[in-house]
C-alpha angles and dihedrals in degrees: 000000000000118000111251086231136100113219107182127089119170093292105039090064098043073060096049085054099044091053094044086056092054083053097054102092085047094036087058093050097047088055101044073047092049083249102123138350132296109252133108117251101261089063097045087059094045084051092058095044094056090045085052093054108047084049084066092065102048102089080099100056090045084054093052095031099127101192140061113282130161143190124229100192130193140222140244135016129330118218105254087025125081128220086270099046090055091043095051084050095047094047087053091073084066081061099047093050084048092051093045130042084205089061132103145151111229100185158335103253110207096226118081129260099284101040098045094109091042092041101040108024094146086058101056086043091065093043094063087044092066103035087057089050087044080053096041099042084041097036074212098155120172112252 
């Protein structure tokens, strides 16, 4: 699930280029190896800031979200993102359950922000698994 939170001021996604630009040599290689996409680095980072963005305008949907929906969310740092930064996202699950009765956190994965779903696989199995009795006790589908 995305954070209902927008994280980039000015100088957070001149950051965001700067690191995407870094990346570029091994961006290249992951994705001659399948192991990314295929984008240059400048649009990589474009990619990020509008996600960023449109994160920043969700408190709404979590407000009219009318099925169950929940946040596993990681530890740690994030390359590009301090302490602080990944703290602030993190705290704004607790927002977005406030905003939508649907809404809950199921863990703290102990993996950071990007390996949650390789390092905990079993925890975000059992995410879905819940999400999916939450939908089938409630009878509580997205529409």
């Amino acid at each position: 699930m995305t954070f209902p939170i927008s994280m980039f001021d000015d100088a957070g996604k001149q950051r965001v280029r700067t690191q995407f630009r870094r990346l570029g040599p091994l961006m290249r290689l992951a994705a001659l190896l399948g192991h990314s996409a295929r984008m240059t680095p400048a649009q990589a980072a474009d990619l990020v800031i509008e996600l960023d963005e449109v994160n920043g305008t969700l408190d709404a949907d979590f407000t009219t979200l009318n099925c169950p929906a929940t946040f596993v969310l990681g530890t740690g740092g994030h390359s590009g993102a301090s302490a602080q930064e990944m703290a602030t996202l993190r705290a704004s699950a607790a927002r977005a359950e406030q905003a939508g009765r649907y809404v809950s956190t199921f863990t703290t994965a102990p993996a950071d922000h990007v390996r949650i779903l390789a390092q905990s696989p079993d925890l975000i199995a059992s995410a879905i698994a819940s999400v999916a009795e939450q939908t089938a006790t409630t009878g509580r589908l997205c529409t």
